[in-house]
N, C-alpha and C positions, 0 to 999 in steps of 0.2 A: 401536541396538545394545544386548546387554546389559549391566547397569552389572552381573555381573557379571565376578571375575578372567578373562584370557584363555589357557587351558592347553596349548603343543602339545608333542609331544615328538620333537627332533633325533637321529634314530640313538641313543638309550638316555640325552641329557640331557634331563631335562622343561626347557622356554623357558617361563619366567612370568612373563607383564605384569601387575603387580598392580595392577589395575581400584581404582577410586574405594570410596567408601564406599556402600551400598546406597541407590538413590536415587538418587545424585549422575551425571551425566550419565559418557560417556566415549567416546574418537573412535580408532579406530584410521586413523594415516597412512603414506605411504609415500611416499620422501625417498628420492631417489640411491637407493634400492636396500637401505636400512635399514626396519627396521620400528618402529614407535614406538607408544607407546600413549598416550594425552594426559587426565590427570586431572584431575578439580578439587579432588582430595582434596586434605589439609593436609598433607605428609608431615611438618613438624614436630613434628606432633601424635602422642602416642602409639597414639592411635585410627585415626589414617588412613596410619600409617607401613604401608612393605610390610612382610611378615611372615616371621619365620622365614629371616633373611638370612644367608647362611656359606658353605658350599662346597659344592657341586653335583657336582665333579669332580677326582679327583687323577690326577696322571702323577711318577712317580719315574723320576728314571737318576741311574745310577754308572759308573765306569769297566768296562770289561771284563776289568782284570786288577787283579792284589794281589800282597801278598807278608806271607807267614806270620809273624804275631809271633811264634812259638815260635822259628821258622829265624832270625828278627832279632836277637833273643834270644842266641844263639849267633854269633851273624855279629858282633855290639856285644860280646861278650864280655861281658856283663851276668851276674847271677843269675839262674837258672834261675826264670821265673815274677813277675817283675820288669817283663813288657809286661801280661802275660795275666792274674795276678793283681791284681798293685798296680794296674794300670792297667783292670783289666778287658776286655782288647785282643784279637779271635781274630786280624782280620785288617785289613790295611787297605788299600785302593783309592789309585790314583794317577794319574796322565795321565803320558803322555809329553810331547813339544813337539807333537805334532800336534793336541792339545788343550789349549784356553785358558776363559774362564770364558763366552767368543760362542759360543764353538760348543755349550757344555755347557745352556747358554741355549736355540740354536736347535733344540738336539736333544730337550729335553725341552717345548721348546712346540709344535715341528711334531706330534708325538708326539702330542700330546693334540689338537690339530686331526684328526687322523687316527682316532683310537680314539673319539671324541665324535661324530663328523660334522662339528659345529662351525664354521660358515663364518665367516671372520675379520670379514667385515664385520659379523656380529652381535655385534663386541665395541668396546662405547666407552670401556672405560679398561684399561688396562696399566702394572703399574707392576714393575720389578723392583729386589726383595733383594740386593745384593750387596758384599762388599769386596773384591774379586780384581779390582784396574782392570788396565786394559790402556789407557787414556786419561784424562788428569784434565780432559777436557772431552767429550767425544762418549759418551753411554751407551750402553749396553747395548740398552735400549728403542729407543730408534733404531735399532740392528742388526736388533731383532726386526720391524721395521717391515719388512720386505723380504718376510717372508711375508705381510701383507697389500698387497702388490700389484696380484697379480693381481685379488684382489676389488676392490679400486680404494677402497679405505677407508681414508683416512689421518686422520681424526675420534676420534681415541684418545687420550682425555687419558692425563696420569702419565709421566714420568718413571723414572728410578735415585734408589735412598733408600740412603746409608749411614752405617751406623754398628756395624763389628764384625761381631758376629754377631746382631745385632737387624734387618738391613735388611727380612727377610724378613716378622716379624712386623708392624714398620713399615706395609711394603707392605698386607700383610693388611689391618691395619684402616686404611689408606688405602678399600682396596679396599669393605668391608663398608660405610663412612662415604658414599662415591659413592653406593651404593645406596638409601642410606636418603635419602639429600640432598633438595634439591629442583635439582639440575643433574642426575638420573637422567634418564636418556633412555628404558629398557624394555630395553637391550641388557644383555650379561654384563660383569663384570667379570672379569681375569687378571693372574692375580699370578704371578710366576716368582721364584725365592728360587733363589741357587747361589754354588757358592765351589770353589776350592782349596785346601786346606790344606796347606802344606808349611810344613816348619821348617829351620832349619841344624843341621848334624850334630851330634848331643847328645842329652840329654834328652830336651828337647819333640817330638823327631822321630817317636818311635812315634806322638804323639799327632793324627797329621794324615790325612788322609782327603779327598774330594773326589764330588760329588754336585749334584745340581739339582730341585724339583721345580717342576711350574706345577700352578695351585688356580684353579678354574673358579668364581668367586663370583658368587652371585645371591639371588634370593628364595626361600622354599619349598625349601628347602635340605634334605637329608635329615641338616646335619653344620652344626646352626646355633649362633650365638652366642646367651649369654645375656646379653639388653640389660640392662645397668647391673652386668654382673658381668667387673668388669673393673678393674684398678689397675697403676701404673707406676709406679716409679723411679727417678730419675735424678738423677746426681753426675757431678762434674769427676773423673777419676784418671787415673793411669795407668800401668793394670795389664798392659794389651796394646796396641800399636799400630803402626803402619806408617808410620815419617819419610820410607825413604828409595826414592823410586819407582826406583829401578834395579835393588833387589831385591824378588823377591816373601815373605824373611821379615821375618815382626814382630820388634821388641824386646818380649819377655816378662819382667814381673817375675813368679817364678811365686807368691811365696808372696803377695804382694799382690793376684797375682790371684785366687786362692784366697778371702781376704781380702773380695775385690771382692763376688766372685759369693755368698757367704756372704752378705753384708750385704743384698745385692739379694733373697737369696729370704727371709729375715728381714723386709725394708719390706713386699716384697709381699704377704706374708702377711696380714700385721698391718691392712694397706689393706683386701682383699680380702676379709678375712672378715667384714671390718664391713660391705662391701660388698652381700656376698651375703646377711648376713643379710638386709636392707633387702631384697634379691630376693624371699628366702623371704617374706616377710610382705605384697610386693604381689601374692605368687601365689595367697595363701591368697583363695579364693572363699568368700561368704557367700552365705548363703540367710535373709531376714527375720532379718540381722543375727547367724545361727548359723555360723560354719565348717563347711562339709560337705566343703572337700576342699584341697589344696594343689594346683596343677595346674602342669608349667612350660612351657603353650605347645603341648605337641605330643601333649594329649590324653591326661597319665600325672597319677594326680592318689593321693593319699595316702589317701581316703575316712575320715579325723578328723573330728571333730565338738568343739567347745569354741572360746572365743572368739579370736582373734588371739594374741596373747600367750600364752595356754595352750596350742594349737596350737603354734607356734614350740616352747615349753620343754617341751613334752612328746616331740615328736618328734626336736627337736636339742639339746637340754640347753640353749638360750637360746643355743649357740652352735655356729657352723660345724663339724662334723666329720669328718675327711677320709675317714671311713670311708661320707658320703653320695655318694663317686665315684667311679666304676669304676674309672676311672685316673686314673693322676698323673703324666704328662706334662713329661719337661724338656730344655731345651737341654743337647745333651751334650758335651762335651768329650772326654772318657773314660767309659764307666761306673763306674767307680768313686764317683766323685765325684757323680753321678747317685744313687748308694745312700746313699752320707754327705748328700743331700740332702732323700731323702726323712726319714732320720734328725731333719737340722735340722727339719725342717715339723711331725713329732712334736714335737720338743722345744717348738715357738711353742706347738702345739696344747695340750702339759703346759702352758704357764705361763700363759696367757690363760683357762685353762678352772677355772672354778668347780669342778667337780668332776672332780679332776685323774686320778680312779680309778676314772672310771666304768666299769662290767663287769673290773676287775681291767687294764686295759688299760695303765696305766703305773704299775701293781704295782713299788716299789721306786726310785724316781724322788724321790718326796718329798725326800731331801736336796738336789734342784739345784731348789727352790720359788722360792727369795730370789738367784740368780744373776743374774748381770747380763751380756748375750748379749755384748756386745761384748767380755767378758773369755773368750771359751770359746770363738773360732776356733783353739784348736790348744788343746784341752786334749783331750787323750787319753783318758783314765778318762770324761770324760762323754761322746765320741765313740762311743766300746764299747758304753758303755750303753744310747745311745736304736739305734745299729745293730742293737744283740741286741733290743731291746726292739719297734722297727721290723718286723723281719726278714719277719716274715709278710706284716704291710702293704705292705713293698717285692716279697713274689712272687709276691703275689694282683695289684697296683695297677699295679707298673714294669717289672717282670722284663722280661717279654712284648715292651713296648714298645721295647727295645734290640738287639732283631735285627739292623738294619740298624746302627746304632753300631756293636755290635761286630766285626758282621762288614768293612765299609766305613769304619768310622771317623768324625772328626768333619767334618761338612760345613756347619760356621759360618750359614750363614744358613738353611740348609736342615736341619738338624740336630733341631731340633723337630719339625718335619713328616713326618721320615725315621720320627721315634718315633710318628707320628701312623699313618701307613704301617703300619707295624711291630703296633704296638696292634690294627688295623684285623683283621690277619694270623694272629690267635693265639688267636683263639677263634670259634665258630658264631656267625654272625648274629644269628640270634638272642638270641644270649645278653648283648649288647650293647647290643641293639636297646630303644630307651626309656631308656637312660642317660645320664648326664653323665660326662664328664671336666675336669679341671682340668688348665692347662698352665702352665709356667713357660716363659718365655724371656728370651734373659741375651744382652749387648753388651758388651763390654769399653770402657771409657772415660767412664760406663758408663749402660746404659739398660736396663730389665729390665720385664718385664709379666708377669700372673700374669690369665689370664680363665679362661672357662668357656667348652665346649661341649655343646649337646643333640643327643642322638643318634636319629633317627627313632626310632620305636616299629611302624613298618611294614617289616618285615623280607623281606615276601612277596617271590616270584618277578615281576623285571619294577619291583619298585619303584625310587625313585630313590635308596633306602637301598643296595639289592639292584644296582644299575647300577652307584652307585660302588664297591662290595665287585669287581666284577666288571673293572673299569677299571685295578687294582692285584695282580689273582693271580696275573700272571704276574711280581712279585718274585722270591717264592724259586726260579720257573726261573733266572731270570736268576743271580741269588746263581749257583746251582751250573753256571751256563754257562761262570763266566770263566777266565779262563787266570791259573794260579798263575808268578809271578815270583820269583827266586833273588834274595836279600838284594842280591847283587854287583849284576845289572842292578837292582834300587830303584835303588840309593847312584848308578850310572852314569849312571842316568835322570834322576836329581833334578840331578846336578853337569852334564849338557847342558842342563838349563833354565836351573841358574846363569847359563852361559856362554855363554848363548845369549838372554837375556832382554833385551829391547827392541833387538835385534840389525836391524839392516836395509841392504838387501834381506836377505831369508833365505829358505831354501827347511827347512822341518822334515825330520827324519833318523828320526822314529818309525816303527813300523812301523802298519798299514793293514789289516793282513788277520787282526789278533785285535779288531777293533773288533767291537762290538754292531749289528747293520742296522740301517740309522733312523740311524745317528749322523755327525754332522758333525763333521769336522776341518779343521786349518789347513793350507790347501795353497801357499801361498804368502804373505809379505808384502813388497811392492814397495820400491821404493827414499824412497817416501811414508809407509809405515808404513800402509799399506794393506792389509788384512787380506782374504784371499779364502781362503772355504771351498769346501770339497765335500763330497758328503752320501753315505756306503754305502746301495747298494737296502737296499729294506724286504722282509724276508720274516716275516709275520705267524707266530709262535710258535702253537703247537698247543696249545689249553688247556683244562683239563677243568675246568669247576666243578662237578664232583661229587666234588672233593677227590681222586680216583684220578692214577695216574700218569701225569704229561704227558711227552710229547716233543716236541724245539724242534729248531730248522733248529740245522745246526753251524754255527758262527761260520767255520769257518777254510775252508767251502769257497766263499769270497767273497775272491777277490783283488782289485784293481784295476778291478771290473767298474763304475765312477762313471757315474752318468750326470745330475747333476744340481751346477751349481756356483754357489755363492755369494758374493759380498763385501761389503766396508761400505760400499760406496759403492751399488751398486743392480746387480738381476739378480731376473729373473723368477721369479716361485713355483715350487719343485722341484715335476715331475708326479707325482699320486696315482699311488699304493703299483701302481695295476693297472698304470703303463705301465712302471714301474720292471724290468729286468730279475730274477728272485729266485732261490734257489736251492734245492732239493728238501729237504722236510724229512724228517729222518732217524729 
């Protein structure tokens, strides 16, 4: 057989067994019904690692209804602009009781099974993101195991990861690290990130939101990591946290946690950029000892000429600059806080940097040279200054990326990737296409990571860049599909979860017939705490990717019409979408 890669492509995911080194033998086998590819490559090794490992595939879901932080606004008796400014809030998503963090799980991974082809048995590791238990021993992963049934594949390692709002990221490079391993087998990896967010009546309550996505990780990725760029930190506090399992809110300190997450994108930075310079300098290729080009991997390369060092400090001042990535990427809580952060990443970037005014860029700055960071999480006047001074940076790099924030809210594990989504959403393909972005992600208690992603440079019709862009545009249908909720039913909805939380037997009182198709709710729990779902038919959304006007089935002419049921204990893979009754799109 050939030594070499093996490439096929599943209904629009390319599958890639990344083949040995040139020369090096390799055997393709087939086991139960898996497919495997068998190397003698080193993957240790940086030369025989697979290549270009990240994500292959996204699937996002949110609830199907909100309720308007302006109407909230007035409902809370607040100041006018109090959710939506201060907070940066349009709108925010909720579940009723009919939904919990299993079903938001099995809705967004059947989902991607279904819009990929993706046969479960082609996946050997699974790990999901999450802090919204529902068990402080039986996971989540375990639930999702019920859709690999029917394929007869229970050989999936991983686990639930949590911690806050980081499990997500967690999983990720769980996920990425499998692959590169030497325990990869040639299958995919999936990673599923989801949460609730609700708060008690106050404050923090505008700030909650609820969402899920699953991330299809493999080789040849067209949404790859950049190897060795990448940094983490991690401290005891505690800024947010969940003591008391009876309720689903945390105890929040908010100013600490402000506090928290400050400090965390500060470490990161500082890690990171040392980091990546070290990236930039192993990418720089030589020719008889001349630099000809900077490359990162996917075929984009800089075309400089001058030795390592003079390369580096000619093209990036001798140091990282945020203005080398497209976007800047962060776990969101609010957006607000999101823009006072890209603010801090400036301010690292003044104070680390040699030439603190290079292109006039932190023109007036000079007075905060000699500050010392830990004294300036709540100093105001220098807040103002790097936000005005930012501003641009933040609507060229982040703006974009907060669609889904604002509109849905924060969705804790899943809240990065919403912004990844979001990013993905907000400009031509092209225009994207062959860049990096950098992302922050933030855990309360607390764990925080700051890497990079390379973005294909093959933008073409058909490509696997072009597949996953195509996997994610029917978002903003969805956004304007869902059913707006009156402040009164929020407040009434959240105070039946109160009172209704770890209740059993129970049967849920939500309603069924403003749900999304495709989605799974809680139809019962037994007198065991036995959780059995059932799943709304699927009617496939009408979607143009020529950016014109799409039209989608209406959500509300689907009552009661279930035909497929699930629970935590075991029950057969709900039938593909064709045998599913649906309902005419409008």
């Amino acid at each position: 057989m050939s030594s070499q890669s093996t490439n096929c492509v599943t209904n629009g995911v390319p599958k890639v067994n990344n083949g040995p080194s040139p020369g090096a033998p390799s055997t393709t086998t087939t086991t139960n019904g898996h497919v495997y590819v068998n190397s003698s490559s080193n993957h240790h090794h940086d030369s025989h690692r697979t290549s270009d490992v990240g994500i292959l595939a996204i699937e996002m879901y949110f609830p199907s209804v909100y309720v308007d932080q302006t109407e909230l606004e007035k409902y809370d008796g607040v100041s006018e602009g109090k959710y939506t400014i201060g907070l940066g809030q349009t709108r925010m998503g909720f579940c009723s009781d009919r939904e919990d963090i299993q079903s938001l799980c099995l809705t967004v991974t059947h989902r991607l099974f279904e819009k990929t082809g993706i046969s479960p048995r082609d996946v050997g590791f699974l790990m999901v993101g999450t802090e919204t238990l529902v068990d402080k021993s039986k996971s989540v992963k375990s639930v999702l195991m019920q859709l690999f049934e029917e394929s007869g594949n229970g050989d999936v390692e991983g686990v639930d990861t949590t911690n806050a709002c980081y499990g997500g990221t967690a999983a990720l490079f769980a996920a990425v690290n499998w692959i590169e391993s030497s325990s990869w087998d040639g299958r995919y990896a999936l990673v599923v990130a989801g949460d609730i967010a609700i708060y008690a009546s106050g404050s923090a309550r505008p700030t909650g939101g609820a969402g899920a996505v699953a991330m299809l990780v493999g080789p040849n990725a067209p949404l790859a990591f950049v190897r060795g760029a990448r940094a983490t930190h991690m401290a005891h506090t505690y800024d947010f946290y969940k003591p008391n399992m009876d309720s689903e809110y945390p105890v929040v300190e908010g100013k600490q946690s402000i506090i928290c997450y400050t400090q965390a994108v500060d470490q990161c930075y500082q890690l990171f950029s040392s980091k990546y310079e070290n990236v930039l300098r192993k990418e720089a290729v030589t020719i008889n000892g001349q630099v000809k080009s900077v490359t990162n991997g996917s075929g984009v390369g800089s075309g400089l000429n001058g030795d390592v060092k003079k390369l580096i400090d000619s093209q990036f001042g001798g140091k990282m600059r945020l203005n080398d990535f497209d976007g800047l990427l962060f776990h969101s809580p609010y957006c607000k806080l999101v823009q006072k952060s890209v603010a801090r990443l400036s301010l690292n970037e003044f104070l680390c940097d040699d030439d603190p005014d290079y292109d006039n860029y932190h023109k007036g700055c000079e007075k905060y040279r000699t500050i010392n960071l830990e004294e300036t999480y709540f100093d105001r006047d220098l807040e103002k200054q790097f936000i005005s001074q930012s501003s641009k940076l933040f609507k060229q790099k982040t703006q974009s990326s907060l669609l889904l924030a604002t509109q849905v809210g924060n969705m804790y594990t899943a809240s990065l990737y919403s912004c990844l989504v979001s990013y993905f959403l907000s400009k031509p393909l092209e225009e994207i296409a062959g860049k990096r972005i950098l992302l922050f992600s933030y855990g309360s208690g607390m764990a925080a990571s700051m890497f990079c992603l390379q973005i294909s440079p093959d933008s073409t019709a058909n490509s696997p860049l072009d597949k996953l862009y195509k996997g994610i545009s029917e978002v903003p249908i969805l956004l304007k599909q869902r059913t707006k909720i009156t402040p009164q039913e929020f407040v009434e909805t959240l105070k039946l979860r109160e009172e209704t939380h770890h209740l059993c037997p129970y049967t849920p009182k939500g309603p069924i017939d403003n749900l999304f198709p495709g989605t799974y709710y809680l139809d019962k729990i037994d007198n065991l705490f036995r959780r059995e779902y059932k799943r709304v038919p699927v009617v496939s959304p009408s979607i143009n990717t020529n950016n014109e006007k799409c039209d989608v089935h209406s959500t509300n002419t689907i009552k009661n019409n279930l035909t497929s049921t699930i629970t935590t204990q075991s029950s057969p893979l709900p039938p593909p979408p064709t045998q599913q009754a649906t309902a005419s799109l409008s």
